[in-house]
PyMOL Python script that loads the backbone (N, CA, C, O; Angstrom):
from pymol import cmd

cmd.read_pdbstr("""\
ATOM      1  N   UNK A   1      20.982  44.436  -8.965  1.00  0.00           N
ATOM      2  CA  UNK A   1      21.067  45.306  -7.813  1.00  0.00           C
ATOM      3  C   UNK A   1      19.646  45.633  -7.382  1.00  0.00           C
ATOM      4  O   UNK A   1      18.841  46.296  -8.037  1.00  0.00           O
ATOM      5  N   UNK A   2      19.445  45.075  -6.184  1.00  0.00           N
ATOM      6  CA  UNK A   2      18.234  45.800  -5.508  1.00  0.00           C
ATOM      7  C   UNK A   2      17.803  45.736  -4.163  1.00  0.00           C
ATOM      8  O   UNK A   2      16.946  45.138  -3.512  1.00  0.00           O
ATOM      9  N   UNK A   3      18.793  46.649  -3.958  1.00  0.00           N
ATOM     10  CA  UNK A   3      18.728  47.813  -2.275  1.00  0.00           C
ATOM     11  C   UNK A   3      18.045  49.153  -2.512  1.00  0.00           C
ATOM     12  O   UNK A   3      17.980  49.903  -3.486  1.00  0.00           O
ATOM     13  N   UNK A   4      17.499  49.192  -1.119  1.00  0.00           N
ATOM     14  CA  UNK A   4      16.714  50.018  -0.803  1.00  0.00           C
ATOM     15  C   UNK A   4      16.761  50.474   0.180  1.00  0.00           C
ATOM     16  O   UNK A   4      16.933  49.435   0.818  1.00  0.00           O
ATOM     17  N   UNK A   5      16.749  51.430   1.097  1.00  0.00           N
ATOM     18  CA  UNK A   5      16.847  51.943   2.232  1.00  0.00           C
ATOM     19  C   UNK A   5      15.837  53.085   3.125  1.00  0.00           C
ATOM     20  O   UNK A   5      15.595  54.140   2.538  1.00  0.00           O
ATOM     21  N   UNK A   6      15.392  52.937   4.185  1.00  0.00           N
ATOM     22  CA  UNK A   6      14.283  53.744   4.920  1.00  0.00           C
ATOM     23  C   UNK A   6      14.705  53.942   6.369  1.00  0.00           C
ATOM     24  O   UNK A   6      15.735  53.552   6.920  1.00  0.00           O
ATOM     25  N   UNK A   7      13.597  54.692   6.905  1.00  0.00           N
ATOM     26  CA  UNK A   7      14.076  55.761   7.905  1.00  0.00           C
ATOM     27  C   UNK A   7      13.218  55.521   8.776  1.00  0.00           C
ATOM     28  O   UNK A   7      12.054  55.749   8.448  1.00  0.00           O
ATOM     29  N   UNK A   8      13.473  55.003  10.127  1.00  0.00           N
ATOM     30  CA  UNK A   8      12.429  55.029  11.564  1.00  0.00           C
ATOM     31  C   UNK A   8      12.983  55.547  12.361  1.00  0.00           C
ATOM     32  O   UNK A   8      14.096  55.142  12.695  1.00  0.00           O
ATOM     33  N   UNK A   9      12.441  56.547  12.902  1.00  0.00           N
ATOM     34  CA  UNK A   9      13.238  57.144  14.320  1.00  0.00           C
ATOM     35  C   UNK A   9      14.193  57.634  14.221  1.00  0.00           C
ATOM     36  O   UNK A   9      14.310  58.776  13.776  1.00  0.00           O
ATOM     37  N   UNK A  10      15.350  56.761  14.688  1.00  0.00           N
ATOM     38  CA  UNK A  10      16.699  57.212  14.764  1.00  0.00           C
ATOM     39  C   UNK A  10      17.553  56.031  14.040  1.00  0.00           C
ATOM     40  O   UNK A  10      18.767  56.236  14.033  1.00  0.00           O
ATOM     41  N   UNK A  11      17.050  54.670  13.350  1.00  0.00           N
ATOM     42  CA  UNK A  11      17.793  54.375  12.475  1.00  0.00           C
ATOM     43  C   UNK A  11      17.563  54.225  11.114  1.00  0.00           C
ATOM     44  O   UNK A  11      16.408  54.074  10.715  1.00  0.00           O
ATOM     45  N   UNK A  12      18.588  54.249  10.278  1.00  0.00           N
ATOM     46  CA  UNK A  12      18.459  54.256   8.838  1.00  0.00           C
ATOM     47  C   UNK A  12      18.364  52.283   8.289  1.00  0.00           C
ATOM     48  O   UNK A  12      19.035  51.425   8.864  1.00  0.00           O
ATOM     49  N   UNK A  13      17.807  52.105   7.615  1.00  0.00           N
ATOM     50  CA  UNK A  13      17.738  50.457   6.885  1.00  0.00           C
ATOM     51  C   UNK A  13      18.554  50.982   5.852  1.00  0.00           C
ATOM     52  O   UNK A  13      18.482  52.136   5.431  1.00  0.00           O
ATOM     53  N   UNK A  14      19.301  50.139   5.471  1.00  0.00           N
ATOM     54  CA  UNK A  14      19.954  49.688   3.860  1.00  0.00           C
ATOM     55  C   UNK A  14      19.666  48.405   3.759  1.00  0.00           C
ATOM     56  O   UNK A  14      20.296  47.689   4.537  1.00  0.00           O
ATOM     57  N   UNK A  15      18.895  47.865   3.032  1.00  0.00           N
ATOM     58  CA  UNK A  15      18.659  46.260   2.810  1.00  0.00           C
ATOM     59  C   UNK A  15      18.226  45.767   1.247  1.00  0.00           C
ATOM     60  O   UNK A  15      17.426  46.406   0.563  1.00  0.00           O
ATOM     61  N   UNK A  16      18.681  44.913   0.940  1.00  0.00           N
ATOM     62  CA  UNK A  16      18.637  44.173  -0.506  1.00  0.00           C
ATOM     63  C   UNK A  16      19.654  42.816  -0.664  1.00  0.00           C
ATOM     64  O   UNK A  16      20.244  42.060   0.108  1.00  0.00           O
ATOM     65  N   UNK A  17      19.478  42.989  -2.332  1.00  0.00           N
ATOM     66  CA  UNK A  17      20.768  41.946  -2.869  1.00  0.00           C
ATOM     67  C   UNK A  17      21.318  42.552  -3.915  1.00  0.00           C
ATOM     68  O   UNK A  17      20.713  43.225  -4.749  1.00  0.00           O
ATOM     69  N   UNK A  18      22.485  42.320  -3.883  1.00  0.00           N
ATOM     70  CA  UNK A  18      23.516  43.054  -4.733  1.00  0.00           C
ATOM     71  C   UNK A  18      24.099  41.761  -5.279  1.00  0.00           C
ATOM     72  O   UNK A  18      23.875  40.785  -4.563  1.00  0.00           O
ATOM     73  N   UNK A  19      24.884  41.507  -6.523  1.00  0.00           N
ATOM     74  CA  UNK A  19      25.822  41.155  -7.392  1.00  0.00           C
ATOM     75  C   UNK A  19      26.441  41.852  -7.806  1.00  0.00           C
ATOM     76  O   UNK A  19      26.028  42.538  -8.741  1.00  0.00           O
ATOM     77  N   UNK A  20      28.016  42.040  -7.188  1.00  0.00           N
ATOM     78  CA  UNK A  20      28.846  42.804  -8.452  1.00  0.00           C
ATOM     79  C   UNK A  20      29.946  43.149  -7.450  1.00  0.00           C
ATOM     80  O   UNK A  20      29.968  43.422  -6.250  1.00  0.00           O
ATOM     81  N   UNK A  21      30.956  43.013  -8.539  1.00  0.00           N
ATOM     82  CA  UNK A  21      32.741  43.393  -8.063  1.00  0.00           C
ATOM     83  C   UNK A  21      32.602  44.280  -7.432  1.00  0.00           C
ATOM     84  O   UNK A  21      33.321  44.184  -6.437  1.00  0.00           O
ATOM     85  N   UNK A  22      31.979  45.255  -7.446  1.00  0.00           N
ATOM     86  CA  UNK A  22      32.452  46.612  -7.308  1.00  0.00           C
ATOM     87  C   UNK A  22      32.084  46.830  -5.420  1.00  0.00           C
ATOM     88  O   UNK A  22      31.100  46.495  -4.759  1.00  0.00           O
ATOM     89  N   UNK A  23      33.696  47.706  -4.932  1.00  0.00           N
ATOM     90  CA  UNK A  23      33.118  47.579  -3.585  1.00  0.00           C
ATOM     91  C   UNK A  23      32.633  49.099  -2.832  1.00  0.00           C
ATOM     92  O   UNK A  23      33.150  50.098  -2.331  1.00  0.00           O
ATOM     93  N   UNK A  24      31.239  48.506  -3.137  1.00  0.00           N
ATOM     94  CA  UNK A  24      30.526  49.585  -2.286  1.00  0.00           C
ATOM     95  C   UNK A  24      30.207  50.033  -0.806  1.00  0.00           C
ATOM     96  O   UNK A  24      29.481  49.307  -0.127  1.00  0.00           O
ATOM     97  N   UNK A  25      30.790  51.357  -0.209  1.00  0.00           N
ATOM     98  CA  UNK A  25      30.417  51.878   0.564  1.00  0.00           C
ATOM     99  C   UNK A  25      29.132  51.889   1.060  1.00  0.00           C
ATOM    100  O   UNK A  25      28.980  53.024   1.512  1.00  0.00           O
ATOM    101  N   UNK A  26      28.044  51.203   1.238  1.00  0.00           N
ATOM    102  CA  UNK A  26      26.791  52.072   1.254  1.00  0.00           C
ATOM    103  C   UNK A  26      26.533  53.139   2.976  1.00  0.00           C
ATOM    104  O   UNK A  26      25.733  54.046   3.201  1.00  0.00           O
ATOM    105  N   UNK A  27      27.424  52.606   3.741  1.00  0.00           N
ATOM    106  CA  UNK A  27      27.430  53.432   4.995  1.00  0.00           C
ATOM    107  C   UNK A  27      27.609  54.778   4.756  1.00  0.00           C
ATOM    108  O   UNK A  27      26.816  55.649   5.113  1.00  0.00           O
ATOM    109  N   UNK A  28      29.044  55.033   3.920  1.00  0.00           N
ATOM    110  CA  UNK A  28      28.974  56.391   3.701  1.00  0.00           C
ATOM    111  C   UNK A  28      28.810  57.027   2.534  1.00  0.00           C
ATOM    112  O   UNK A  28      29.442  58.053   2.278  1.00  0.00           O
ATOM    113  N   UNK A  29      27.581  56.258   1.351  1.00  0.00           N
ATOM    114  CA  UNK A  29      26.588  57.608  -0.111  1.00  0.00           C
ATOM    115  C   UNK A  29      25.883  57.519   1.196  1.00  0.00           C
ATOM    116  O   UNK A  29      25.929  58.693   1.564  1.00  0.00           O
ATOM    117  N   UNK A  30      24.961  56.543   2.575  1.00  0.00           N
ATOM    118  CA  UNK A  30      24.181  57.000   2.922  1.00  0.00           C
ATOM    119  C   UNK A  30      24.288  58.419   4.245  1.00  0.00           C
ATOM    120  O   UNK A  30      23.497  59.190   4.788  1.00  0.00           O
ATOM    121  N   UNK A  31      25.164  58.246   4.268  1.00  0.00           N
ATOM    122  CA  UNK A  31      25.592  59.502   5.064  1.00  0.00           C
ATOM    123  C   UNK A  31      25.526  61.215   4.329  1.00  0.00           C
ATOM    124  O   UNK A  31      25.013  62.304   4.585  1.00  0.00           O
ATOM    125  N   UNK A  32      26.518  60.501   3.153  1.00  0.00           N
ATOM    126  CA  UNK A  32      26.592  61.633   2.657  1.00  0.00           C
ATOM    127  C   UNK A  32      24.588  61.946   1.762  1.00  0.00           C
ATOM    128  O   UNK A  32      24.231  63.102   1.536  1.00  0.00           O
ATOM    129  N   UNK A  33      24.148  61.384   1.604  1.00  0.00           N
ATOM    130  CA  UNK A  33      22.620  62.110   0.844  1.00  0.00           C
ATOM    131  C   UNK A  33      22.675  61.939   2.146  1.00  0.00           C
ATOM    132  O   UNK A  33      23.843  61.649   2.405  1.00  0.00           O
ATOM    133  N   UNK A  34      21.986  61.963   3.189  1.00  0.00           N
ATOM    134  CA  UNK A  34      21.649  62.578   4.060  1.00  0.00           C
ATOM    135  C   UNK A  34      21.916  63.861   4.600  1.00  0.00           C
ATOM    136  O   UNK A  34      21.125  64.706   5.020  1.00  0.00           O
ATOM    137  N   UNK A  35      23.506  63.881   4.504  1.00  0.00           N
ATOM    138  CA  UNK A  35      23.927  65.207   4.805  1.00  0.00           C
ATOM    139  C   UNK A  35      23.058  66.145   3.345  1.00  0.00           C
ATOM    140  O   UNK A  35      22.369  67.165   3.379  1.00  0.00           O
ATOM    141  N   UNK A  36      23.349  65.528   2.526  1.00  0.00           N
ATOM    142  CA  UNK A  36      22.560  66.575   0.842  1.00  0.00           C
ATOM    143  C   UNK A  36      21.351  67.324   0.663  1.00  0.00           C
ATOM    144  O   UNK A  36      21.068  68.379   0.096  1.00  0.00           O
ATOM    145  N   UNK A  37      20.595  66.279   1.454  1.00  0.00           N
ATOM    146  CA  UNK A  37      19.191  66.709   1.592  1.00  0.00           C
ATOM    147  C   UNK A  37      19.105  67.269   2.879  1.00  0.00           C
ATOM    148  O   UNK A  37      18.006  67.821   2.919  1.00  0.00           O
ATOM    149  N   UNK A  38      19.777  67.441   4.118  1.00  0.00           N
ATOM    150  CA  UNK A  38      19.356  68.214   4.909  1.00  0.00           C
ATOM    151  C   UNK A  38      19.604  67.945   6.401  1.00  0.00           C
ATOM    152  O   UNK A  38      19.863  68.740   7.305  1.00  0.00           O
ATOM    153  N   UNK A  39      19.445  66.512   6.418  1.00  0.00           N
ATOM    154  CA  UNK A  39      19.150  65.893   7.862  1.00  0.00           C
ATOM    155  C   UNK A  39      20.742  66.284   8.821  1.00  0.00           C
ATOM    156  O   UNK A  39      21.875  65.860   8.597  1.00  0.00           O
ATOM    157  N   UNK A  40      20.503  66.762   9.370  1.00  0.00           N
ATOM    158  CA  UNK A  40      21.616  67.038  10.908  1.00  0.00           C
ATOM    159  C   UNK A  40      21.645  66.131  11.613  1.00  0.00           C
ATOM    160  O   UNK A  40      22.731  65.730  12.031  1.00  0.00           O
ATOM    161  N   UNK A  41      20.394  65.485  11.988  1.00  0.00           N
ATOM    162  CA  UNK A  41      20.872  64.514  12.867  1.00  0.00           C
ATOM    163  C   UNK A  41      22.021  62.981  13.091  1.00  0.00           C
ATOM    164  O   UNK A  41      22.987  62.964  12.328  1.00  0.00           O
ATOM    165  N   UNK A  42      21.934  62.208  13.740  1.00  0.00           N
ATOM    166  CA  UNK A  42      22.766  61.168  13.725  1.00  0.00           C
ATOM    167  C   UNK A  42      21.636  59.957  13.437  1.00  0.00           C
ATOM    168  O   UNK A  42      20.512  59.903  13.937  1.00  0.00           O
ATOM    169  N   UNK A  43      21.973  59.416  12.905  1.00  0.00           N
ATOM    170  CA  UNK A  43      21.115  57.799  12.215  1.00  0.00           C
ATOM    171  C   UNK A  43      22.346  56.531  13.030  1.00  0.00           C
ATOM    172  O   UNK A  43      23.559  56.737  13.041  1.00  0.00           O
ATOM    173  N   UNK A  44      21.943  55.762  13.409  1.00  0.00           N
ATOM    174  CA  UNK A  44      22.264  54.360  13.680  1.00  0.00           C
ATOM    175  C   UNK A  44      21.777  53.878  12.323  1.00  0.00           C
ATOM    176  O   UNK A  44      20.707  54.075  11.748  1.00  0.00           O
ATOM    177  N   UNK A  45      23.227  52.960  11.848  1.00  0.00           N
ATOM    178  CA  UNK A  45      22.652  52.727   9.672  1.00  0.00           C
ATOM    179  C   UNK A  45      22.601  51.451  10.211  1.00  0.00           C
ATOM    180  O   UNK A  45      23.425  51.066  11.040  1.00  0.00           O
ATOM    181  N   UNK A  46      21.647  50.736   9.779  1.00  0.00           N
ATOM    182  CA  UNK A  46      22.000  49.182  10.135  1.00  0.00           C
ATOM    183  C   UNK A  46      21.652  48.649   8.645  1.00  0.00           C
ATOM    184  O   UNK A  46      20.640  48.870   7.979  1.00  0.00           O
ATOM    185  N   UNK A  47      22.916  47.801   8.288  1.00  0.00           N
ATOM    186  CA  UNK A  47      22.411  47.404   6.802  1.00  0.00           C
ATOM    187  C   UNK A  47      22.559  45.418   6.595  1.00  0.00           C
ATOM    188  O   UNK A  47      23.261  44.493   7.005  1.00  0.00           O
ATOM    189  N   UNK A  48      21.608  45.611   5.865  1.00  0.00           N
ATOM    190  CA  UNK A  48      21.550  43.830   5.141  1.00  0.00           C
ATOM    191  C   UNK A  48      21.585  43.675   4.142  1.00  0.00           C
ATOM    192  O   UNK A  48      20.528  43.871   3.542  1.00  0.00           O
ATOM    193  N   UNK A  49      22.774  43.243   3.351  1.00  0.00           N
ATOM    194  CA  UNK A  49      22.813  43.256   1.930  1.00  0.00           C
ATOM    195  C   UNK A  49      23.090  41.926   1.630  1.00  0.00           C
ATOM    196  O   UNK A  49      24.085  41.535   2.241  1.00  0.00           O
ATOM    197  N   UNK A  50      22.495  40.953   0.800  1.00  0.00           N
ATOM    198  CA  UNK A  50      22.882  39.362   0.767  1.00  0.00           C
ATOM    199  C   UNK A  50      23.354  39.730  -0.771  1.00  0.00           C
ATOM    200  O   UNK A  50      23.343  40.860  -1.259  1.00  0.00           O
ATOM    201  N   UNK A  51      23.780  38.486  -1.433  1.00  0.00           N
ATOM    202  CA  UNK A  51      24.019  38.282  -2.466  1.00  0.00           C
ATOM    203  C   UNK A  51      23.011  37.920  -3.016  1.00  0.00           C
ATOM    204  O   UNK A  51      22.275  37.121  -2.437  1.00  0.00           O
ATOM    205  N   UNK A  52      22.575  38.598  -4.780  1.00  0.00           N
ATOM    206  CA  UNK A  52      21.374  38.768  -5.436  1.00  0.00           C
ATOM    207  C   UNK A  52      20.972  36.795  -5.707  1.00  0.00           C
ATOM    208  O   UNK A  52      21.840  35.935  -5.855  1.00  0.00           O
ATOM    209  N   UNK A  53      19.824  36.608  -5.702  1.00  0.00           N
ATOM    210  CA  UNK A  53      19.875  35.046  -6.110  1.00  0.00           C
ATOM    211  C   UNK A  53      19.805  35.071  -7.513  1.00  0.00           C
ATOM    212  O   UNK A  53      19.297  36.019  -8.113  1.00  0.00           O
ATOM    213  N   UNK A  54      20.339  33.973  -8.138  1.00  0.00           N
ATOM    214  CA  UNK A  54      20.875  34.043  -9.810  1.00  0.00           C
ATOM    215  C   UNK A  54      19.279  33.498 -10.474  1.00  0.00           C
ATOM    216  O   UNK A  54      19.193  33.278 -11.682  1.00  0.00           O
ATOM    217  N   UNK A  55      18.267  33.347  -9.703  1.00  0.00           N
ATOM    218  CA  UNK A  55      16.911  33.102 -10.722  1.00  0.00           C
ATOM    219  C   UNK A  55      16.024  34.512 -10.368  1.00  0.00           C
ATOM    220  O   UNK A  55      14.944  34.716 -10.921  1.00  0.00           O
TER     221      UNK A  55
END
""", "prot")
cmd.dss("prot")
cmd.show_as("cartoon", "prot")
cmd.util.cbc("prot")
cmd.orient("prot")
């Protein structure tokens, strides 16, 4: 697993590679820590997540 995500303006990045069954939300943990830590505003999330390469 290795996503990472950052903040310009008004949109949020989620981008990495992931391996694994498990089906993750990342639209909404990133909503919700946002709401956690504070931010009110609205983010446009735009995310890129590929599959991790096996080397």
């Amino acid at each position: 697993m290795a996503v990472e995500c950052s903040i310009k303006n008004n949109k949020l990045f989620i981008y990495g590679e992931a391996t694994t069954k498990a089906k993750i939300n990342y639209t909404e943990i990133a909503k919700e820590i946002l709401k956690d830590i504070g931010y009110t505003n609205k983010f446009k999330i735009i995310k890129e997540i590929s599959k991790q390469s096996p080397t």
